[in-house]
N, C-alpha and C positions, 0 to 999 in steps of 0.2 A: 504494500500500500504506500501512497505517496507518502514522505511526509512523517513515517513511521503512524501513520492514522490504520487503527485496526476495523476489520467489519463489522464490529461490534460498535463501536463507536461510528463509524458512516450510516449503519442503518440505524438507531440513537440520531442522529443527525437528520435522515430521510422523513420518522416516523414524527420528528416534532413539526418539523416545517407542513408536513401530510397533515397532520393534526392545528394547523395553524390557518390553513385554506379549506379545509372541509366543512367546517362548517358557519363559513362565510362567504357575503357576497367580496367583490375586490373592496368596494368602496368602506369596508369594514376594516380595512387595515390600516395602521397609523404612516406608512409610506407611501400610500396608493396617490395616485395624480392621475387628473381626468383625460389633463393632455401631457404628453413628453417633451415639449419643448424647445427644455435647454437639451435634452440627448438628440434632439432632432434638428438642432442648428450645430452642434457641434457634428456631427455625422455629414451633413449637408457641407461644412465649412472644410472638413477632412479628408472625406471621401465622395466628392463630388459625383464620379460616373457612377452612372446609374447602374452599371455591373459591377461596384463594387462587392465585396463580399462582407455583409455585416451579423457581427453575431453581438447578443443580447445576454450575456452570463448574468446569471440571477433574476431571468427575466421574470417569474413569479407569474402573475395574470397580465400577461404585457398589452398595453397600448402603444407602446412605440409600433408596433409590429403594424399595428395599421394604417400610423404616419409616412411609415416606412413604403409598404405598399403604395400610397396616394402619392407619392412621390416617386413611384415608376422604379423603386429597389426589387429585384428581383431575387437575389438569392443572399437569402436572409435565417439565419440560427439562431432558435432560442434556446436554453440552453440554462435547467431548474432542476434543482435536485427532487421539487414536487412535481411528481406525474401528476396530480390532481388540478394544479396550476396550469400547465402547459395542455392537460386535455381541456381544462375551460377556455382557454387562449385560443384552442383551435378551433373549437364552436363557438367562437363569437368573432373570429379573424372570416374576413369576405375567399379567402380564398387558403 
């Protein structure tokens, strides 16, 4: 394991964040933002072509991802330790 981080401790890790999104909407969480912004002017200012490759580590229930999209990004990773997160992302992302 990276890090000296053991399985027992990453899935300890998995099962709180799982437990931190389950049973809430996004807008229940003390980090949550309706729109991305500042990640989405820094991204635009950085990585201008529209193929760049952008990934979203810790993307949780991401909205960037739909900025990202309307803004003609096409290959784009999120990238959460909660499957619970990123399956909600997915059903609420236009594509």
């Amino acid at each position: 394991m990276p890090g000296g981080a053991t399985q027992s401790t990453l899935n300890r890790c998995k099962a709180h964040w799982e437990n931190i999104y389950s049973p809430k909407y996004p807008s229940q969480v003390s980090w949550y933002e309706t729109t991305a912004d500042f990640s989405l002017q820094l991204i635009l200012k950085y990585a201008p072509e529209k193929k760049s490759e952008v990934a979203d580590v810790g993307a949780g229930e991401s909205v960037l991802v739909e900025h990202l999209l309307e803004n003609d990004y096409k290959d784009i990773t999120l990238i959460d330790i909660s499957s619970k997160a990123l399956e909600d992302t997915k059903k609420t992302t236009r594509n």
